[in-house]
C-alpha positions in Angstrom: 17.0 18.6 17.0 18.6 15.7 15.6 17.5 13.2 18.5 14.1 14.7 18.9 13.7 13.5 14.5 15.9 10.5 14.6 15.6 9.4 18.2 11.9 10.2 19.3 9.4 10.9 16.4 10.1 7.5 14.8 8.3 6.0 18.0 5.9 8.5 18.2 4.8 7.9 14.3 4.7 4.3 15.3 2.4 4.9 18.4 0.4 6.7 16.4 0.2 4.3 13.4 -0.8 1.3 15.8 -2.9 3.1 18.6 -5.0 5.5 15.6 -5.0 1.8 13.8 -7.1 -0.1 16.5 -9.3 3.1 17.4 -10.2 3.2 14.0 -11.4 -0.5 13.5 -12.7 -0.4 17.0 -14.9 2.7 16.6 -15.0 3.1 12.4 -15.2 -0.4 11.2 -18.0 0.5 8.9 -15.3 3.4 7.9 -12.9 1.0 7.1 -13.2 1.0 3.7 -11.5 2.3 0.3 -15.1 4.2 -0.3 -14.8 2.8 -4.1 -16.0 4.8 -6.3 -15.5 2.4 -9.3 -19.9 3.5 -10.3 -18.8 6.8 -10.9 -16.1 6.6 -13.3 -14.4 3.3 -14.5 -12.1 4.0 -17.6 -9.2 6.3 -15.6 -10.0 4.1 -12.7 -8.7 0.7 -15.0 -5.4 2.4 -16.1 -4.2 4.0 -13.0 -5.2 2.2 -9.9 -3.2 -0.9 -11.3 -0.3 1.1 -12.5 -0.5 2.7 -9.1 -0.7 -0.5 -6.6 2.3 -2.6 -8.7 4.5 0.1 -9.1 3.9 1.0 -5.2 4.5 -2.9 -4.5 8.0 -3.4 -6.5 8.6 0.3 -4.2 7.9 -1.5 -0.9 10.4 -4.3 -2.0 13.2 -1.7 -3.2 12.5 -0.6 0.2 12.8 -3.5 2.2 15.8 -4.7 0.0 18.1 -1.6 0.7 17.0 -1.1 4.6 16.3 -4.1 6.3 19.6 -5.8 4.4 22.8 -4.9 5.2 25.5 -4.7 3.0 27.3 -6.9 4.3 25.1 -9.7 3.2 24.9 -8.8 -0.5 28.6 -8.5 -0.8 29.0 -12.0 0.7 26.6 -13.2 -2.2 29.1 -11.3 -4.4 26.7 -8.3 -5.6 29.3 -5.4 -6.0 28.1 -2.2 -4.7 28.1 -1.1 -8.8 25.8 -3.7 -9.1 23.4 -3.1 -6.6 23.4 0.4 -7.1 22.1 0.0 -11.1 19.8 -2.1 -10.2 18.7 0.0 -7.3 18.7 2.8 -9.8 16.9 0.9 -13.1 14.2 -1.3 -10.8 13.5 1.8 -8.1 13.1 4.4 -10.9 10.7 2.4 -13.1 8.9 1.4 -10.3 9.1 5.0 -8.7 7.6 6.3 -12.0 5.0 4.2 -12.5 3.7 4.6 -8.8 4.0 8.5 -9.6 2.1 8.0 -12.9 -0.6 6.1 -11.5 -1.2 8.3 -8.4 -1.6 11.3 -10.6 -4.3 9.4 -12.8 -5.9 8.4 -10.4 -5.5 12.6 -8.5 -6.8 13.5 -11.6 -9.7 11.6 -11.9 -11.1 12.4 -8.4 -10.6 16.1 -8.8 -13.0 16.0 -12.6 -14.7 13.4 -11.8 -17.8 15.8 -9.8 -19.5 12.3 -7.8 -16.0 11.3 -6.8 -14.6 14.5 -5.7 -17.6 15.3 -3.2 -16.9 12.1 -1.9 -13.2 12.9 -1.3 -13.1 13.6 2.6 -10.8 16.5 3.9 -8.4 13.6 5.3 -8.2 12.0 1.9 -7.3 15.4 0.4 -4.3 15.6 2.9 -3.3 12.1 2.2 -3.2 12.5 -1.3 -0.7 16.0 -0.9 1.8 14.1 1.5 1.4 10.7 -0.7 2.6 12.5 -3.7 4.9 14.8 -1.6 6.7 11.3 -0.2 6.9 9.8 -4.2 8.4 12.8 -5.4 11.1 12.5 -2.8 11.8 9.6 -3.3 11.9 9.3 -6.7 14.5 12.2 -6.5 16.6 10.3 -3.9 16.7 7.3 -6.4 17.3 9.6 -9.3 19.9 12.0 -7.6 23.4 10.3 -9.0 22.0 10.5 -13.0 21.3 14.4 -12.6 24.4 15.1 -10.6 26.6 12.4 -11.5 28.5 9.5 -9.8 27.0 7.0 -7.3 25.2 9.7 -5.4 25.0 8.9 -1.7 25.4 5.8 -0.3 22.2 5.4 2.2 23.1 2.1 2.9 25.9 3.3 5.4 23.6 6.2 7.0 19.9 5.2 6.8 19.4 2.0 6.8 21.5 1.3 9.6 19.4 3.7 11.7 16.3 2.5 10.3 17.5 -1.3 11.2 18.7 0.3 14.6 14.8 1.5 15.6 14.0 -2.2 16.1 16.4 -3.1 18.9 15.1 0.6 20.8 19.1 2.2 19.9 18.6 5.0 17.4 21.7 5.6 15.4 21.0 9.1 15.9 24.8 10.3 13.9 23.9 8.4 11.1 21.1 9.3 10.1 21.9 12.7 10.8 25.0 12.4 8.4 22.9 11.8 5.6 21.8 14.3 2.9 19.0 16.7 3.2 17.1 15.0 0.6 16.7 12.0 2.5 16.0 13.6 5.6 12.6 15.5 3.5 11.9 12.0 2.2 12.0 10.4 5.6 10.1 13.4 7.6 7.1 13.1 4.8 7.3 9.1 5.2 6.7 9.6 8.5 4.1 12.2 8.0 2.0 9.8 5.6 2.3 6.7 8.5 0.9 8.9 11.0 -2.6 10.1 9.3 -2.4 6.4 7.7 -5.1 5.1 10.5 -7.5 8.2 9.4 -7.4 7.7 5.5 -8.9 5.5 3.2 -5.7 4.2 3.4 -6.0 1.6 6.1 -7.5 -0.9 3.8 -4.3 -1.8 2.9 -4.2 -3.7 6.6 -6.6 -5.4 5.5 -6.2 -6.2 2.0 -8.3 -9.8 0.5 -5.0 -11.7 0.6 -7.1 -14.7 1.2 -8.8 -14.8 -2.2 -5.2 -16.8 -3.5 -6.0 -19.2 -1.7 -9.8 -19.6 -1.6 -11.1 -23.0 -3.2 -12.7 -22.9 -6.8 -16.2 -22.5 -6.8 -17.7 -25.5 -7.6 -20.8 -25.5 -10.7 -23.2 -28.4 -11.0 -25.0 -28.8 -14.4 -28.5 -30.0 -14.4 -29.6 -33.3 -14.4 -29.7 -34.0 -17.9 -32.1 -37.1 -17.7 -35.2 -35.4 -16.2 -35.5 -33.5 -19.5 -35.4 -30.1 -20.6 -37.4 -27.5 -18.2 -37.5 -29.7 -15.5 -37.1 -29.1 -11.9 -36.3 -31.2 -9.0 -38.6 -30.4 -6.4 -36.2 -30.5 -2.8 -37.8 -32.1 0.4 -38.1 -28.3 1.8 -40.9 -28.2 -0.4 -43.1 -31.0 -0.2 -46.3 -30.7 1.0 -47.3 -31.3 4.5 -50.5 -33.2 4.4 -52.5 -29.9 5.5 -54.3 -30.3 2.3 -55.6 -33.5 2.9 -56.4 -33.2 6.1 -59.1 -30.5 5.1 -60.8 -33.0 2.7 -61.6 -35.2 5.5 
């Protein structure tokens, strides 16, 4: 069991992700879309989709930070493991409740919101369930060593080293299997949510406008104050032909 969850279903979850990614934008570009429905309702829509998208960013980094980076790097920079684990704990579980927050505004709003909800496909409705399934875990994970004491469990010494062990195609398989039960629920539902990612709204997020930072300024011209007020310059688009004239003769 443990190779068929550590060992094979992260490269199934990833064939899926990248193979239902490409179908999609080959076959449902016009589908590739958040389906906004920012002309039904507005004022919930303000306060939780920003709540939402920051506090899922700073989650992203948290984890990046604690999987992709070994230990072994932040103690050479001389961050204690006391160190990194309060700041794991302050900065994840802010960021952890503020990402849960927003995602239940913005739940919320699409179920009593009538216009929005009938535009809520039956994919949508999943995503949402294992969306708020995978915060909840992970929220817990983060929280764990406050309710039960102590530093918790260390998953820098069990997950990430298998997740950094996926990338060169040899599963650390007894690591990840040594780690608590909570993380194992946290990483199934993670893998859950990429895998129906290409068939939710949620693969707008490959193509988010990352390229209106760095768009030039639009440029506005005033008029040309020296023809006078209400005048118009007349452009050479629209300057008669001579078809007039022609008739007079």
């Amino acid at each position: 069991m443990d190779i068929l969850l550590w060992g094979v279903l992260p490269y199934v979850m990833a064939a899926i992700l990248v193979g239902g990614s490409i179908w999609r934008y080959k076959y449902d570009q016009f589908g590739w879309t958040t389906r906004s429905s920012q002309l039904y309702e507005s004022r919930l829509l303000r306060i939780g989709s920003p709540v939402f998208h920051f506090g899922l960013l700073a989650v992203i980094a948290g984890h990046f930070f604690g999987l992709v980076i070994p230990k072994s790097w932040t103690e050479a920079v001389g961050m204690s493991q006391d160190f990194y684990h309060f700041n794991a704990l302050f900065v994840g579980g802010i960021a952890g409740v503020c990402t849960l927050g927003g995602i239940i505004i913005l739940v919320y709003r699409r179920r009593r919101t009538g216009p929005v909800f009938m535009a809520t496909t039956k994919n949508d409705k999943l995503m949402y369930v294992v969306l708020v399934a995978a915060i909840v875990f992970g929220l817990w994970t983060t929280l764990a060593s406050v309710f039960l004491g102590g530093h918790g469990h260390n998953y820098r010494e069990t997950v990430a080293p298998w997740f950094r062990s996926l990338f060169i195609f040899q599963p650390d398989i007894a690591a990840m299997a040594s780690a608590p039960l909570s993380f194992h629920l946290h990483t199934l539902i993670g893998m859950l949510l990429f895998m129906i990612w290409p068939f939710t709204r949620l693969v707008h997020a490959f193509t988010a406008p990352l390229h209106y930072l760095f768009r030039p300024y639009i440029i506005y011209r005033s008029r040309d104050v020296r023809r006078g007020p209400g005048s118009r310059e007349q452009h050479p688009g629209w300057q008669p032909v001579g078809t007039r004239d022609r008739q007079r003769k």
